[in-house]
Biotite code that builds the C-alpha atoms (Angstrom):
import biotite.structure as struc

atoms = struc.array([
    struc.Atom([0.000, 0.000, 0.000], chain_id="A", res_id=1, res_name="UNK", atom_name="CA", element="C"),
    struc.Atom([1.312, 3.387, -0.831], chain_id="A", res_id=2, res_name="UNK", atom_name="CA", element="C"),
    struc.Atom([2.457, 5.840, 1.536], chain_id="A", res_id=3, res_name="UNK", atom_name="CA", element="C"),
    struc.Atom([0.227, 8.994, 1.363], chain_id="A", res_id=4, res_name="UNK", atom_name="CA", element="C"),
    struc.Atom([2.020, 12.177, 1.701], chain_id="A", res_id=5, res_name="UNK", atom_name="CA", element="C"),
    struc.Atom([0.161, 15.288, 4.265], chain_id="A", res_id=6, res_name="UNK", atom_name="CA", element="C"),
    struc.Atom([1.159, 18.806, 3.316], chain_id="A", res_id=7, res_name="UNK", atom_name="CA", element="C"),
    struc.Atom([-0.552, 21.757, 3.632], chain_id="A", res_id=8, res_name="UNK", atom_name="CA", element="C"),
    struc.Atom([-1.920, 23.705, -0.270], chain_id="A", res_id=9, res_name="UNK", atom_name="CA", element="C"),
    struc.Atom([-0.758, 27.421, 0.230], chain_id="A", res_id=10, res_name="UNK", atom_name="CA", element="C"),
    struc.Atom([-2.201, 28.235, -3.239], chain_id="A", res_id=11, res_name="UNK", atom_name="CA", element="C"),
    struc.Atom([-4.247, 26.058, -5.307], chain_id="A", res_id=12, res_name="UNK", atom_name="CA", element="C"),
    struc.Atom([-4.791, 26.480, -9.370], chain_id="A", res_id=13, res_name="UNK", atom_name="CA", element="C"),
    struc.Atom([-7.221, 25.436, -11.461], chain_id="A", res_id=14, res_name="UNK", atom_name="CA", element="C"),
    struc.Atom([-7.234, 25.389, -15.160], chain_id="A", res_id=15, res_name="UNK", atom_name="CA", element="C"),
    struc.Atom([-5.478, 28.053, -15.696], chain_id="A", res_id=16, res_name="UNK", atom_name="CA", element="C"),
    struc.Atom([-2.103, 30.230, -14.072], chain_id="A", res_id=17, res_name="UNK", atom_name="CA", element="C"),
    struc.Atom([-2.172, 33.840, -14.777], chain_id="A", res_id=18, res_name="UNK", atom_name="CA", element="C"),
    struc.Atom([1.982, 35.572, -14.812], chain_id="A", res_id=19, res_name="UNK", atom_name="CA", element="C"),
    struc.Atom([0.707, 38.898, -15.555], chain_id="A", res_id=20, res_name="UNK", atom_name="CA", element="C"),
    struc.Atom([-1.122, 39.412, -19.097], chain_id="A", res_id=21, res_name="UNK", atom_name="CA", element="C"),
    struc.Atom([-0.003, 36.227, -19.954], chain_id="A", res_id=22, res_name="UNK", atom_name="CA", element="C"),
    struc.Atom([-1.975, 32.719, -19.539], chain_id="A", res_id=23, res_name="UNK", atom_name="CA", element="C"),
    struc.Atom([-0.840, 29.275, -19.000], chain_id="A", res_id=24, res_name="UNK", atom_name="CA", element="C"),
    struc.Atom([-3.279, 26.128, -19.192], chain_id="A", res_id=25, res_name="UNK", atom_name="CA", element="C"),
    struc.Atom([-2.789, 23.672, -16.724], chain_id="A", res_id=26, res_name="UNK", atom_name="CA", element="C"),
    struc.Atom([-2.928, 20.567, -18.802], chain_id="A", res_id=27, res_name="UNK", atom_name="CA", element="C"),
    struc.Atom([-3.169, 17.178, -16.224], chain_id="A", res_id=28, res_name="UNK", atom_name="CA", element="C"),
    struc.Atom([-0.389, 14.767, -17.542], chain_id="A", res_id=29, res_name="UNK", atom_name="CA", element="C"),
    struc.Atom([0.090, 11.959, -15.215], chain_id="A", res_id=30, res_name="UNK", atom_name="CA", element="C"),
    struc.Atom([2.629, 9.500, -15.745], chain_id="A", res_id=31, res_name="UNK", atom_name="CA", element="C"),
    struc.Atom([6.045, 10.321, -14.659], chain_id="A", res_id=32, res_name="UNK", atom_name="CA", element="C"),
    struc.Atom([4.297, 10.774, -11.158], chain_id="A", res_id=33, res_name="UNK", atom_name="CA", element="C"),
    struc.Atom([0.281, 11.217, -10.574], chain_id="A", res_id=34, res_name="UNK", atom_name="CA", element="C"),
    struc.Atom([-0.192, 14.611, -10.100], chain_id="A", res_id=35, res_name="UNK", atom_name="CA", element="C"),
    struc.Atom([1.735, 15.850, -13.224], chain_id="A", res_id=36, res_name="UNK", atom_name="CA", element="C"),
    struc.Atom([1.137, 19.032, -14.945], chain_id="A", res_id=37, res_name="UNK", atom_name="CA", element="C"),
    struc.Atom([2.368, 20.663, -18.100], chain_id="A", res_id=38, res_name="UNK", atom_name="CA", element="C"),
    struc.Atom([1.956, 24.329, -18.630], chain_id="A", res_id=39, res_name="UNK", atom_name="CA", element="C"),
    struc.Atom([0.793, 25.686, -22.146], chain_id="A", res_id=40, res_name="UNK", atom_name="CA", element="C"),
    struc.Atom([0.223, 28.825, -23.670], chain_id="A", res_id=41, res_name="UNK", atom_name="CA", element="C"),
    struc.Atom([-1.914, 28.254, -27.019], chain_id="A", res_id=42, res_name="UNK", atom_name="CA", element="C"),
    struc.Atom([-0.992, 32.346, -27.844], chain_id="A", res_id=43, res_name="UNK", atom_name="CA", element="C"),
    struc.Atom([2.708, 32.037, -27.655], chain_id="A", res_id=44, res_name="UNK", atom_name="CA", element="C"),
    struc.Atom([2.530, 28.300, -28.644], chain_id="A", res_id=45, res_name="UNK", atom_name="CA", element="C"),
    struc.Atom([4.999, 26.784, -26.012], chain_id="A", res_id=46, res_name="UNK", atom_name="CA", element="C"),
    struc.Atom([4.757, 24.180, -23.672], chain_id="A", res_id=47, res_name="UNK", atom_name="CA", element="C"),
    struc.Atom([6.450, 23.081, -20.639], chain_id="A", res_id=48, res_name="UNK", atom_name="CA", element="C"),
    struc.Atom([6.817, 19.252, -20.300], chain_id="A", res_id=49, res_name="UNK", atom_name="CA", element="C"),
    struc.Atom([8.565, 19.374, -17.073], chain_id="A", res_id=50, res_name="UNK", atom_name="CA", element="C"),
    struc.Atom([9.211, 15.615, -16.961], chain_id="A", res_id=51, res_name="UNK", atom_name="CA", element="C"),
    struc.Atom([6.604, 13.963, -19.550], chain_id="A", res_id=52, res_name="UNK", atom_name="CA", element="C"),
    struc.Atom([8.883, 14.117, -22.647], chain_id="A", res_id=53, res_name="UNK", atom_name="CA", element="C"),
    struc.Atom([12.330, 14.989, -23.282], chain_id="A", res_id=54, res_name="UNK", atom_name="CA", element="C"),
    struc.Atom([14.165, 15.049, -27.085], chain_id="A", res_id=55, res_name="UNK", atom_name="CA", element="C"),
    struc.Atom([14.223, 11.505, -28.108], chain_id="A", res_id=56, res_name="UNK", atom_name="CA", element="C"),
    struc.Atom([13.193, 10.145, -24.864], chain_id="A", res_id=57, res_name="UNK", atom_name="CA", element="C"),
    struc.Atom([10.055, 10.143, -21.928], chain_id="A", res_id=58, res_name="UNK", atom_name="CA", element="C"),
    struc.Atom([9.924, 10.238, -18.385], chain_id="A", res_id=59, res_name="UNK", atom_name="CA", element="C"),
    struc.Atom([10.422, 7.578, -16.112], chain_id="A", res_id=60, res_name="UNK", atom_name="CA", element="C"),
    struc.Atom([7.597, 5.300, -14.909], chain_id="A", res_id=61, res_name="UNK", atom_name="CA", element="C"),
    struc.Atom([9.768, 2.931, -12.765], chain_id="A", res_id=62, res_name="UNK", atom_name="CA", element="C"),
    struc.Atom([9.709, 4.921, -9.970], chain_id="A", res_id=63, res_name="UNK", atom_name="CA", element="C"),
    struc.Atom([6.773, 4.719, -6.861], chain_id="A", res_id=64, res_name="UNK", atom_name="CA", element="C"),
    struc.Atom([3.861, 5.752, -8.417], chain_id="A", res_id=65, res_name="UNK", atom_name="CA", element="C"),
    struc.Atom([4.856, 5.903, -12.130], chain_id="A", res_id=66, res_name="UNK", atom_name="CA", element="C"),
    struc.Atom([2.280, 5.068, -14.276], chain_id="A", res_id=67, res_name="UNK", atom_name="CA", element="C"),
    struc.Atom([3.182, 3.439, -17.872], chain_id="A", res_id=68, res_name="UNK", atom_name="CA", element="C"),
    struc.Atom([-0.858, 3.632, -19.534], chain_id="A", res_id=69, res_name="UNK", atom_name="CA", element="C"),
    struc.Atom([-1.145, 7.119, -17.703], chain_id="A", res_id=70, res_name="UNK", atom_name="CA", element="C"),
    struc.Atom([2.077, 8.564, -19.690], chain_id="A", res_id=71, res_name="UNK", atom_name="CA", element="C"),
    struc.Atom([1.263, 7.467, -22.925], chain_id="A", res_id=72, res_name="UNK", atom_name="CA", element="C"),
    struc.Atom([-2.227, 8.989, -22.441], chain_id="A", res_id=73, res_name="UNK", atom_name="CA", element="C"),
    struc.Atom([-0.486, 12.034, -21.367], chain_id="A", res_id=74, res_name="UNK", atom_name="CA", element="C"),
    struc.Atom([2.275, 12.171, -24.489], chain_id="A", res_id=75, res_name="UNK", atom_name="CA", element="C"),
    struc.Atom([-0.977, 11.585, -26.869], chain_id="A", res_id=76, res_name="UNK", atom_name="CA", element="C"),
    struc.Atom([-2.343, 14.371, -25.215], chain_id="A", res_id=77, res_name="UNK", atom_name="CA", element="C"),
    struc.Atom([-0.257, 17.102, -25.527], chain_id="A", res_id=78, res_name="UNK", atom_name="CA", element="C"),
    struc.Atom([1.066, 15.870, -29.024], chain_id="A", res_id=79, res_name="UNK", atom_name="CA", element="C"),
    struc.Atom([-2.425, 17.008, -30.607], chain_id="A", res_id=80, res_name="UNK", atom_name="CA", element="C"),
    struc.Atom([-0.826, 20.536, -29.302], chain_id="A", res_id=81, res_name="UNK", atom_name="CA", element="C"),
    struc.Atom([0.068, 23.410, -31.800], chain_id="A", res_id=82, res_name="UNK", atom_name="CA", element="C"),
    struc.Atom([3.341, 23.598, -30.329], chain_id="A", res_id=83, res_name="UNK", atom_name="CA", element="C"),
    struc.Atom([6.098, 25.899, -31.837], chain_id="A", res_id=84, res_name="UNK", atom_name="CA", element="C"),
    struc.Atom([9.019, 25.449, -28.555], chain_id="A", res_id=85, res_name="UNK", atom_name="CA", element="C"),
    struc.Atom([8.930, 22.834, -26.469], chain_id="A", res_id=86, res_name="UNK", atom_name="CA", element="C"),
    struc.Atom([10.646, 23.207, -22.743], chain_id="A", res_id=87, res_name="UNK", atom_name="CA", element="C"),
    struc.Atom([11.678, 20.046, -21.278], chain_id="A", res_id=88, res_name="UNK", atom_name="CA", element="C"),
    struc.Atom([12.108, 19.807, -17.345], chain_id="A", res_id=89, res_name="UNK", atom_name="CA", element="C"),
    struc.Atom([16.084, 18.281, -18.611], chain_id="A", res_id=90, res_name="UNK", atom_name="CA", element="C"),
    struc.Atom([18.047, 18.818, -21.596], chain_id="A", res_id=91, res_name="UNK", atom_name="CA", element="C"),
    struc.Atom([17.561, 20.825, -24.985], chain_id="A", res_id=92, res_name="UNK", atom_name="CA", element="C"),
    struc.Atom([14.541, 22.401, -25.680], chain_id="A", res_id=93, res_name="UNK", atom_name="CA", element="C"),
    struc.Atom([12.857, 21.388, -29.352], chain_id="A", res_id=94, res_name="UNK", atom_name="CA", element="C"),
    struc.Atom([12.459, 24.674, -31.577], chain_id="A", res_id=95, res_name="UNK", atom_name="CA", element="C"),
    struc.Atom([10.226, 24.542, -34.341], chain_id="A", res_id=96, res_name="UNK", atom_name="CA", element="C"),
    struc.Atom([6.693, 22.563, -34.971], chain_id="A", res_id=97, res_name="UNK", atom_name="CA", element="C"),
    struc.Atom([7.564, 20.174, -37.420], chain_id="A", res_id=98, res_name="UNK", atom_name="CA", element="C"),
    struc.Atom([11.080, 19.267, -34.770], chain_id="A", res_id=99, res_name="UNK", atom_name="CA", element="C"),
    struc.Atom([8.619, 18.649, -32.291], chain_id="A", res_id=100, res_name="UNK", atom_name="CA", element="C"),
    struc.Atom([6.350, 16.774, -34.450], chain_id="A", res_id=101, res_name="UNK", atom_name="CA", element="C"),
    struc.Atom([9.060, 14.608, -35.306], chain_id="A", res_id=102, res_name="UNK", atom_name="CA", element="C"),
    struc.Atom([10.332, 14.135, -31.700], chain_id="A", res_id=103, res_name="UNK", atom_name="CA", element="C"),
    struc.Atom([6.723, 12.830, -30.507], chain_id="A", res_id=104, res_name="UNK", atom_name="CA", element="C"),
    struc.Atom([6.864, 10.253, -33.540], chain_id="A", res_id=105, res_name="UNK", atom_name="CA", element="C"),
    struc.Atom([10.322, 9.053, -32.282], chain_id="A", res_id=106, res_name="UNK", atom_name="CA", element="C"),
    struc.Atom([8.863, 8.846, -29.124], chain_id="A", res_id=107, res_name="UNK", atom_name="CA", element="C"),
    struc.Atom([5.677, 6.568, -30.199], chain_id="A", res_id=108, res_name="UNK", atom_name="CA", element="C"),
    struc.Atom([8.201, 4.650, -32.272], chain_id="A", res_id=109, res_name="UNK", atom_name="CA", element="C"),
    struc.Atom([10.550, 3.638, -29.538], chain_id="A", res_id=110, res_name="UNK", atom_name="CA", element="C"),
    struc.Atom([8.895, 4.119, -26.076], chain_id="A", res_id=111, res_name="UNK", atom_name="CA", element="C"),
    struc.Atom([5.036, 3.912, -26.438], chain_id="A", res_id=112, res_name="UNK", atom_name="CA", element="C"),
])
């Protein structure tokens, strides 16, 4: 049985985090750990994968409370994204739509 974790929420947010004009959706992408988020911006067309996927490679699910089926949901998810720069939580970030496009259909290839 899984240890649960107590801590107290000094701020929660929803659907959406607001840095002064601009706003990022809170997209849900469990996999690499439960409670995963990525942030997106559909106007500036740039995500932030934190963990979730990397150039030529995902995040790991072998750790406690990784979740193989989760991730791939999570990868399909944000690959339907009109994504122009992609920020990784680790190593290069992917420039370009049709790089990105690319680096999600390595990814299917070879880890989903």
């Amino acid at each position: 049985m899984p240890h649960r974790l107590d801590f107290k929420v000094d701020m929660e947010i929803k659907d959406v985090l607001r840095l002064g004009e601009r706003e990022l959706k809170i997209l849900h992408t469990p996999g690499h750990s439960p409670e995963s988020i990525c942030f997106y911006s559909p106007t500036d067309m740039f995500l932030i994968s934190g963990d979730l996927v990397f150039e030529h490679s995902v995040g790991r699910t072998d750790l406690p409370f990784g979740n193989n089926q989760a991730l791939r949901e999570s990868i399909h998810q944000i690959a339907l994204l009109e994504t122009e720069l992609l920020l990784p939580g680790h190593g290069r970030i992917i420039k370009g739509r049709a790089n990105i496009k690319r680096n999600y259909e390595f990814i299917k290839e070879f880890y989903l």
